[in-house]
C-alpha positions in Angstrom: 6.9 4.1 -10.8 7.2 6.0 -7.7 4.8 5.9 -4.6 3.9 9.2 -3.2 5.0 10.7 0.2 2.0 10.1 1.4 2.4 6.3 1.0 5.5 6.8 2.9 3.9 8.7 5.9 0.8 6.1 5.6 3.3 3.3 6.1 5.1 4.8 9.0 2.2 5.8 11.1 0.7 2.2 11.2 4.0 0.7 12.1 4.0 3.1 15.0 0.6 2.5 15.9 1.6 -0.8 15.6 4.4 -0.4 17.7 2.3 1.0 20.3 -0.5 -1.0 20.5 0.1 -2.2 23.8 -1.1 1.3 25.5 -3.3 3.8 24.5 -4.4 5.0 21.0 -2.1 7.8 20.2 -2.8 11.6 19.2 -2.6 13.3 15.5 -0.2 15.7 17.6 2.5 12.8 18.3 2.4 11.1 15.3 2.9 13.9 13.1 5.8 15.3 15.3 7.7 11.6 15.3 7.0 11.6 11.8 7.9 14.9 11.2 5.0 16.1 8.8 2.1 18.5 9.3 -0.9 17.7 11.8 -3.4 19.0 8.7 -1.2 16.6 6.2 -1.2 13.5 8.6 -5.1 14.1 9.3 -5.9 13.9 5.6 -4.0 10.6 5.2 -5.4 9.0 8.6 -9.1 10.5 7.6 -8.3 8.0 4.1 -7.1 4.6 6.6 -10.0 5.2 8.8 -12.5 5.4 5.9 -11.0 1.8 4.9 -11.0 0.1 8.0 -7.6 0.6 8.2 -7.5 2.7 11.8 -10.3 3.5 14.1 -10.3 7.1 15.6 -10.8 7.5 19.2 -12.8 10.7 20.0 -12.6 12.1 23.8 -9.2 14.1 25.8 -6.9 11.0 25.5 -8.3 10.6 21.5 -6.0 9.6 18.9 -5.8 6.6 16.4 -5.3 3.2 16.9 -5.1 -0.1 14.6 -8.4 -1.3 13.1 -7.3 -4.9 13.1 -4.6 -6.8 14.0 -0.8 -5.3 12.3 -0.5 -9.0 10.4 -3.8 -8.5 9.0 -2.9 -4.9 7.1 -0.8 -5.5 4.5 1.6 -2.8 2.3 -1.1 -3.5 -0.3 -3.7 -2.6 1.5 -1.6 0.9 2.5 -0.6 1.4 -1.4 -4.3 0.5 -2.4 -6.1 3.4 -0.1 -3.4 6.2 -0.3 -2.2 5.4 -4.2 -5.7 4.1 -5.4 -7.0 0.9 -7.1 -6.6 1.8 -10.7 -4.1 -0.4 -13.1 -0.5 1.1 -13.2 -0.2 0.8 -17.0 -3.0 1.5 -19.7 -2.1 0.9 -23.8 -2.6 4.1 -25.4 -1.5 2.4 -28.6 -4.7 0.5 -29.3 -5.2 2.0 -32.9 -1.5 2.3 -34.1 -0.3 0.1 -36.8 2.5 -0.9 -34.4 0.1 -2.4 -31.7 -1.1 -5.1 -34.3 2.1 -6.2 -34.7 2.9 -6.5 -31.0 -0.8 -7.9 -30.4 -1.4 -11.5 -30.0 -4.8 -12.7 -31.0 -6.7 -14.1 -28.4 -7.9 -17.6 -29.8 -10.2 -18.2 -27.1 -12.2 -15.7 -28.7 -15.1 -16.5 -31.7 -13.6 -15.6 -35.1 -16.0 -12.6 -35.6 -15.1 -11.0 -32.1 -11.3 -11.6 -32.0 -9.4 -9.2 -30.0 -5.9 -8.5 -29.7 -4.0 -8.3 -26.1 -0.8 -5.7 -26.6 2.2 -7.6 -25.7 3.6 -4.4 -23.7 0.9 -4.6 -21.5 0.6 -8.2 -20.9 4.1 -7.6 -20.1 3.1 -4.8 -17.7 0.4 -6.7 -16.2 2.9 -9.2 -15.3 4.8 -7.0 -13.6 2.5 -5.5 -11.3 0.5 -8.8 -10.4 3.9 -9.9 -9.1 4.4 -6.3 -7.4 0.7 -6.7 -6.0 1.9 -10.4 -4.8 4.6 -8.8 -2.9 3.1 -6.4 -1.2 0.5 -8.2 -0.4 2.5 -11.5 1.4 3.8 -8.0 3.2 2.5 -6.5 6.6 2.7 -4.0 9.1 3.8 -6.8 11.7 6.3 -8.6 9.0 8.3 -4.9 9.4 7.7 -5.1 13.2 9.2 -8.5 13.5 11.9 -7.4 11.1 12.7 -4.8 13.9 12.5 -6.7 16.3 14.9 -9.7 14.9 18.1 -6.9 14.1 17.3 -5.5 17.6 18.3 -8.4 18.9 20.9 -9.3 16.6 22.7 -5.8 17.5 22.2 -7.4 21.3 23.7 -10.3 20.7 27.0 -9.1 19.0 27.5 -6.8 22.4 
């Protein structure tokens, strides 16, 4: 699995904004030069975080983007979640096949006349992104921030 660049740029912006917050909202043309992508790419991906909540736009002169709520509160699965989408990351195509019944596991919760199988692969698969999905989520724009922050200081202290 692979997160697009637009996850990446996403990611980046809020951390600056972020990083800013203490003064003004900043400007499409800032952010996309210190990020070093297109204004008309950037736009598109803040235009996605301000439909969620994520940012709020600020329209006048000074106009720009800031945070919508607090950094701790925006997590990297929030970010993923907009820019990649909500959908499952793995989907059995093998439903019919005579190998998915012998890698299914009968449900017995389920009556004997409407048993169903669950395919092993993707209960394995499911596993693997609720635990992704738990990490991103106990992950925010302010846990990077104060990851910055402590190896700033580190680097200080071994002057």
């Amino acid at each position: 699995m692979q997160f697009s660049k637009s996850t990446d740029y996403a990611l980046h912006a809020l951390i600056h904004l972020a990083n800013a917050e203490r003064r003004q909202n900043i400007g499409i043309k800032e952010l996309s030069s210190t990020l070093g992508v297109s204004e008309s790419y950037l736009s598109k991906i803040m235009s996605k975080l301000r439909q969620d909540g994520i940012v709020r736009a600020v329209s006048g002169v000074n106009g720009g983007y800031e945070l919508a709520r607090p950094a701790e509160q925006i997590t990297f699965l929030d970010v993923v979640q907009v820019i990649e989408g909500r959908q499952q990351l793995f989907e059995c195509s093998n439903l019919n096949s005579e190998q998915h019944l012998l890698l299914a596991e009968e449900n017995p919760e389920e009556h004997d006349s409407q048993r169903k199988c669950e395919c092993l692969v993707k209960k394995v698969m499911d596993g693997a992104e609720r635990q992704l999905n738990e990490y991103l989520r106990e992950h925010s724009i302010q846990t990077v921030l104060d990851m910055a922050s402590h190896r700033c200081k580190d680097a200080a202290n071994k002057k």
